[in-house]
N, C-alpha and C positions, 0 to 999 in steps of 0.2 A: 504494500500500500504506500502510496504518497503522504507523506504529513502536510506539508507545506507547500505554497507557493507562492512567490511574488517575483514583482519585473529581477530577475539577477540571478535568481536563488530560486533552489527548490532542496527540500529534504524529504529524502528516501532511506527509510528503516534507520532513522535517527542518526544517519547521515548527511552535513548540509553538502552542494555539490551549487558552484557559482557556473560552472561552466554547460552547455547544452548536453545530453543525454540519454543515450536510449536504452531503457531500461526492457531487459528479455522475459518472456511467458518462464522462463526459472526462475525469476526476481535478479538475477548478475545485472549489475549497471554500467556501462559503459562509458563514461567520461575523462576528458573531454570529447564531444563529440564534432566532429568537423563534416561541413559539405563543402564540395567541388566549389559552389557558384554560390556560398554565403545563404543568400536569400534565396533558391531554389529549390528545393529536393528532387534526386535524381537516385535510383536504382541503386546505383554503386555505393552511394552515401551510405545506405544501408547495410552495408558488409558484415555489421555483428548478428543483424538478423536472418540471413541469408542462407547459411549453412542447417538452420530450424526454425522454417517460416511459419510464426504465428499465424491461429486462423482467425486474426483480426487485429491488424495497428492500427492504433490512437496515434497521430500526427500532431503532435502542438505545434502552431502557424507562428507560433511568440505573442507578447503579453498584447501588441495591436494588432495580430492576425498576420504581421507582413510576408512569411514566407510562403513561399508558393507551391503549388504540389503541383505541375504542368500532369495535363489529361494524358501522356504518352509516359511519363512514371506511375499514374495509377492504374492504368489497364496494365503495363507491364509487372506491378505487385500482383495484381488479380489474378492475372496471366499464370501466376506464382501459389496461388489457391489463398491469397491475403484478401478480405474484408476491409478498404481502410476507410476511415474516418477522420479527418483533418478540420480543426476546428481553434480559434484559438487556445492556447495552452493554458488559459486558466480554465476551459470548459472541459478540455480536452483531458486536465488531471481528474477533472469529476468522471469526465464517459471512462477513463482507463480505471479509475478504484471502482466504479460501479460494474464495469463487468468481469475485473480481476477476483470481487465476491462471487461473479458466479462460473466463472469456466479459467483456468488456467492459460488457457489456449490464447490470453490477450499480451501486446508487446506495444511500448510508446517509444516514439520518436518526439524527445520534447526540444525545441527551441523554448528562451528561458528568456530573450528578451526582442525587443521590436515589435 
């Protein structure tokens, strides 16, 4: 579960973490988390999740929504048997703790600010 969030900062299992992070259907957290193009997401960004694709990532856009999920990275996750969901990442911590109570099967990609 997420405890916290705000624009910088997010804490995971009473770890603060300032930098962007995707957290895996095991709970492992991956940060710092880095994309190609900043404000994009792209396939390859996703490398930690890749090798065990959840069958649903929560996308956090950042705390204004600005990053972009372009429509030829999410047919290519689906492509992949992923569900995603891209919303900004303070909504984005609620849709991933709400359905990390009910199925294991969920993974987030958060950006933490913008």
């Amino acid at each position: 579960m997420i405890e916290d969030y705000g624009f910088g900062h997010i804490r995971i299992g009473g770890r603060e973490y300032r930098r962007d992070v995707i957290v895996r259907a095991d709970g492992t957290v991956h940060s710092p988390w880095w994309r190609a193009e900043g404000h994009s997401l792209a396939v390859e960004d996703l490398e930690p999740l890749l090798d065990e694709p959840p069958g649903i990532l929560v996308v956090g856009t950042g705390y204004h929504g600005r990053m972009a999920v372009p429509e030829e990275t999410r047919a290519a996750l689906e492509a992949r048997g992923m569900e995603v969901r891209a919303l900004p990442t303070r909504e984005a911590v609620a849709e991933f703790n709400r359905l990390a109570c009910r199925s294991g099967a969920v993974a987030a990609a958060l950006h933490l600010t913008c």
